[in-house]
C-alpha positions in Angstrom: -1.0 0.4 -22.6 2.0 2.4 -22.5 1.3 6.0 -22.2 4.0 8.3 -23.7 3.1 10.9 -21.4 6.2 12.7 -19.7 5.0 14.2 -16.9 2.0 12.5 -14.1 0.2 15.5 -14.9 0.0 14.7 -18.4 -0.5 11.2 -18.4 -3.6 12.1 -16.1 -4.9 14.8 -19.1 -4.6 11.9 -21.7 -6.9 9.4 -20.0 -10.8 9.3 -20.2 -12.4 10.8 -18.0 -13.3 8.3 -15.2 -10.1 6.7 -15.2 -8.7 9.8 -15.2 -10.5 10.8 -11.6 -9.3 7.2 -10.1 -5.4 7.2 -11.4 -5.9 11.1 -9.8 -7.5 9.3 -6.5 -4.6 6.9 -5.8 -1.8 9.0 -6.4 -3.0 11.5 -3.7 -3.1 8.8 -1.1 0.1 7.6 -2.3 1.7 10.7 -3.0 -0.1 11.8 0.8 1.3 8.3 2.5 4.8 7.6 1.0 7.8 8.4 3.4 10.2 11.1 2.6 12.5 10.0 -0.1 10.5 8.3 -2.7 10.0 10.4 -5.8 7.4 10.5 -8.5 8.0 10.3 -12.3 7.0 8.8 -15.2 8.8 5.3 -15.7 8.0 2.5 -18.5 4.8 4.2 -19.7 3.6 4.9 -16.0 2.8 7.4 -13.1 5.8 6.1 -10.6 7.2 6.4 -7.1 11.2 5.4 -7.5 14.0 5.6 -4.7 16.1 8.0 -6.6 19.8 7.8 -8.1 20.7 10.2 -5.4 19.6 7.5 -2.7 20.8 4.6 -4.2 23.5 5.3 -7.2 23.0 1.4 -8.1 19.7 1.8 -9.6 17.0 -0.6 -11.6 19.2 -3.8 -12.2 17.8 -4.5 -15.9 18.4 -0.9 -16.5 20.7 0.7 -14.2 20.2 4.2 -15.6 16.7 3.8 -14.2 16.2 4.6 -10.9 14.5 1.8 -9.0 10.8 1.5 -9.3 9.0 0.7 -5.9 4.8 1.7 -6.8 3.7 2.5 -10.2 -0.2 3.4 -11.1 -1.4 2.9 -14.6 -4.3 2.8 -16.4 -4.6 -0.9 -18.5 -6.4 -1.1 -21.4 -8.6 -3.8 -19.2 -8.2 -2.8 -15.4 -6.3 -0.3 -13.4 -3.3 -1.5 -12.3 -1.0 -0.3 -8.7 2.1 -2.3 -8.9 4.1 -2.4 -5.6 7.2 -4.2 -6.3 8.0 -4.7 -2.4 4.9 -6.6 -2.0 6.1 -10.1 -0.9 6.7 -11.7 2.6 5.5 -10.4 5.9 3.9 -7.2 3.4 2.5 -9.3 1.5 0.7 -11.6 4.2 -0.3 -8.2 5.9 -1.6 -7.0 2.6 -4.1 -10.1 2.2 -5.4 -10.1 5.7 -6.5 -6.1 5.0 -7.9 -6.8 1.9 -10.4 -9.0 3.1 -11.7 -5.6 5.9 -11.3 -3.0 2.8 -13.1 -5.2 -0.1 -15.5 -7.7 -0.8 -14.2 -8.7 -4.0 -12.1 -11.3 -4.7 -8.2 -9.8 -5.0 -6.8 -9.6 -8.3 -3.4 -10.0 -8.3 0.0 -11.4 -9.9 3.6 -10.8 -8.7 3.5 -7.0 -8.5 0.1 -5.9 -9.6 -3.1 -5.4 -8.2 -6.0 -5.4 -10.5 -9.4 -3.4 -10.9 -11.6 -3.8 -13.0 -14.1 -0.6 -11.8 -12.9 2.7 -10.5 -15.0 1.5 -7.6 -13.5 -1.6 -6.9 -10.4 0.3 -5.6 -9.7 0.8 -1.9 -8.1 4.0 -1.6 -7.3 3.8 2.5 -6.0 0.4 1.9 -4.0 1.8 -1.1 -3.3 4.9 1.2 -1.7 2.3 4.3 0.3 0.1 1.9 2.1 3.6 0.5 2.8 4.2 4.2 4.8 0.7 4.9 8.1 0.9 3.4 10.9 3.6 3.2 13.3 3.9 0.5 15.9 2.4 2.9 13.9 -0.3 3.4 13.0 -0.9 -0.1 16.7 -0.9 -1.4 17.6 -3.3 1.6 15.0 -5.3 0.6 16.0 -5.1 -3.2 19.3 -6.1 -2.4 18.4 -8.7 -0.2 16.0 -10.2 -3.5 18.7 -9.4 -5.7 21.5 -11.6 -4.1 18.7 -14.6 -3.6 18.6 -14.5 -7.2 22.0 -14.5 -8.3 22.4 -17.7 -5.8 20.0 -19.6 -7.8 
């Protein structure tokens, strides 16, 4: 679901009540975790952490007006969703392995997006550590890095 909210604060307002408390939960450990540099917005219907214009001019490649998303939290119409678009590789591997001392659940997750299904399914410390991983510096490096693997292909 795509919220049309324009601020985090009021995306936050317009969800029920439970889901409300979790999106609230995970953006104080990210917001609390994230290196300097990173800023949070609304982007694509979504409470976002981007790597500003200011930081990296290029921005989002599909829309380069958009600055370039690295975590967004949102509240699915089934599940609550963290997307981490960084999460690949050596993060990725790292990711896995902590899952399995954080959760007993099975992990729910595509490309970029880690499911829950319950407000109580999400591991906030976990969440709070993978905030903490990657700088924007980092995160454009990497982009750029994907970016020019793709345009190989």
């Amino acid at each position: 679901m795509q919220s049309k909210a324009k601020t985090p604060n009021e995306y936050i307002e317009t969800l029920p009540r439970d889901r409300a408390e979790i999106i609230s939960a995970i953006r104080k450990a990210v917001k609390r975790n994230l290196p300097r540099g990173f800023e949070e917005t609304m982007q694509y219907g979504m409470l976002s952490y981007v790597v500003p214009h200011k930081l990296y001019p290029a921005g989002y490649h599909v829309k380069p007006s958009d600055a370039l998303p690295f975590i967004s939290i949102a509240s699915q119409k089934n599940h609550i969703a963290v997307y981490h678009m960084g999460l690949q590789g050596k993060l990725l591997e790292w990711f896995t392995t902590a899952w399995k001392k954080h959760s007993a659940k099975k992990l729910d997750m595509g490309k970029s997006c880690i499911r829950f299904k319950k407000p109580e399914d999400v591991p906030l410390p976990l969440i709070a550590e993978l905030a903490a991983k990657v700088t924007p510096q980092q995160w454009v490096d990497e982009y750029e890095y994907l970016k020019d693997q793709r345009q190989k292909k």
